[in-house]
C-alpha positions as CSV (number, residue, x, y, z in Angstrom):
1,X,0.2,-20.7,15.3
2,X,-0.2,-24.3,14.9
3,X,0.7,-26.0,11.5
4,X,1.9,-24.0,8.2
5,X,-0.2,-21.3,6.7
6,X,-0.6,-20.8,3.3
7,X,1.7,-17.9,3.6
8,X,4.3,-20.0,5.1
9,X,4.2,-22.3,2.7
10,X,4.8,-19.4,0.0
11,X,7.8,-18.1,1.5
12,X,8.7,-21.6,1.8
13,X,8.6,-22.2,-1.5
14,X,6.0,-25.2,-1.0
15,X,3.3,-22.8,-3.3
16,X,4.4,-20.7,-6.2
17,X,3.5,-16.5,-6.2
18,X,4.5,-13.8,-8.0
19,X,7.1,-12.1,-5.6
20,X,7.7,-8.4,-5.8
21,X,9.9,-7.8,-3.1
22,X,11.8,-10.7,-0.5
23,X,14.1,-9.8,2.2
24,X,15.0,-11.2,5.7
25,X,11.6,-10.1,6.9
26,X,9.3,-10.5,5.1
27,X,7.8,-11.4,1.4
28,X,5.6,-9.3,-1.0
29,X,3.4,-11.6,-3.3
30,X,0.9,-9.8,-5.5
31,X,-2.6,-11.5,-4.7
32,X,-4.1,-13.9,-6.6
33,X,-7.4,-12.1,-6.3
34,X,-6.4,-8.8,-6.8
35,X,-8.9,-6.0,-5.6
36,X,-6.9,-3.2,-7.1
37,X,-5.1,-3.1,-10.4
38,X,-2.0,-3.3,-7.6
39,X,-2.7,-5.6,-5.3
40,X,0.3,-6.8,-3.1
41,X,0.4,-9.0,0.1
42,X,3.4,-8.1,2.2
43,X,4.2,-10.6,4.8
44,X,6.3,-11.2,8.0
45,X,8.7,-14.0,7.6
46,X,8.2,-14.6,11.2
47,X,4.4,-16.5,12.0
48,X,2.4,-14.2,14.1
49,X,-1.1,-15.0,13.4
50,X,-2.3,-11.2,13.4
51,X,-1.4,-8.0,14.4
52,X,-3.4,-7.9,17.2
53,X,-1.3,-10.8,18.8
54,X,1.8,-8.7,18.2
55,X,4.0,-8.0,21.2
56,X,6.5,-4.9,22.0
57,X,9.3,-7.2,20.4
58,X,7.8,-7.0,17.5
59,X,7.9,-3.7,16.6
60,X,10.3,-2.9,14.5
61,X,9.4,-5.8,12.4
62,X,6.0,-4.0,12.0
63,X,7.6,-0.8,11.3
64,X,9.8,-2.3,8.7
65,X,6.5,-3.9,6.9
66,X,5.4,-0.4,6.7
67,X,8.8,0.9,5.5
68,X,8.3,-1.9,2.6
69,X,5.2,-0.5,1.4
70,X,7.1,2.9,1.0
71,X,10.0,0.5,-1.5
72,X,7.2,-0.8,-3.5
73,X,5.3,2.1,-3.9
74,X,8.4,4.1,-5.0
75,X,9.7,1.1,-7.2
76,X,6.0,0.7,-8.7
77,X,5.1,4.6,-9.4
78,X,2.3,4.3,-6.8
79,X,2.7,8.4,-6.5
80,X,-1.2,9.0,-6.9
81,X,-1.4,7.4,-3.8
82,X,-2.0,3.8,-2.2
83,X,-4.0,2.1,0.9
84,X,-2.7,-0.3,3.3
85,X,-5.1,-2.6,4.9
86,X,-4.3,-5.2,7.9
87,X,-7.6,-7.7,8.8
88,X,-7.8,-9.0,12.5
89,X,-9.8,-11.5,12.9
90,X,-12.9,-12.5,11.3
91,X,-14.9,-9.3,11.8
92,X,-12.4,-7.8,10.6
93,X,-12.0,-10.0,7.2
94,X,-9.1,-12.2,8.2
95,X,-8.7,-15.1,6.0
96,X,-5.5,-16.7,6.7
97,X,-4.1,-16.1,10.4
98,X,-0.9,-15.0,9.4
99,X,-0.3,-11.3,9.5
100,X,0.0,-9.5,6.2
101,X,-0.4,-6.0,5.3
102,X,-2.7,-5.8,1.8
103,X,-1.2,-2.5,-0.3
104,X,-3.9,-1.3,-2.8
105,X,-3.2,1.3,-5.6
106,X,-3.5,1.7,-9.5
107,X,-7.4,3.3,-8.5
108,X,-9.2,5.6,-7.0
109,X,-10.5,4.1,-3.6
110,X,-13.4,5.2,-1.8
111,X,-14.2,5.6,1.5
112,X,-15.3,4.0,3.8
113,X,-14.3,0.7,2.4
114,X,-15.9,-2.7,2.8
């Protein structure tokens, strides 16, 4: 990736969020345009621009975004259940090219989405 992304400059500290959750991996902001009554944005610490540009090293780094969902939704009360949603590119809805895993809960959510 070339230049900062907005998310980069959140975990920088460069743009305010709401942080749920920070560790040495990654960040969980809740999204300013929520789609859910729980709308959270958990993202890598490291830049990779999507998940379909993701390589065997980063696997476990991608496991452990999953294994943050799991946190939140425990720490949140999210047992009626919760979606997580990764864009790749923009058929696929991407915004900012900066991988991020969208978590959605506090609803009912029908499928097939979008």
């Amino acid at each position: 990736m070339s230049g900062k992304t907005l998310f980069s400059k959140i975990i920088d500290r460069e743009i305010p969020a709401k942080i749920e959750h920070e560790d040495d991996h990654c960040v969980a902001i809740h999204d300013i345009n929520p789609q859910a009554p729980v709308h959270l944005l958990i993202i890598p610490r490291k830049p990779l621009s999507r998940v379909g540009d993701a390589s065997p090293e980063d696997q476990a780094l991608l496991g452990h975004l999953m294994l943050v969902a799991g946190l939140l939704a425990r720490k949140l009360d999210l047992a009626e259940g919760f979606r997580l949603v990764v864009n790749n590119g923009p058929h696929g809805g991407e915004d900012v090219p900066h991988l991020h895993v969208h978590m959605l809960a506090g609803r009912r959510l029908s499928w097939p989405p979008g």
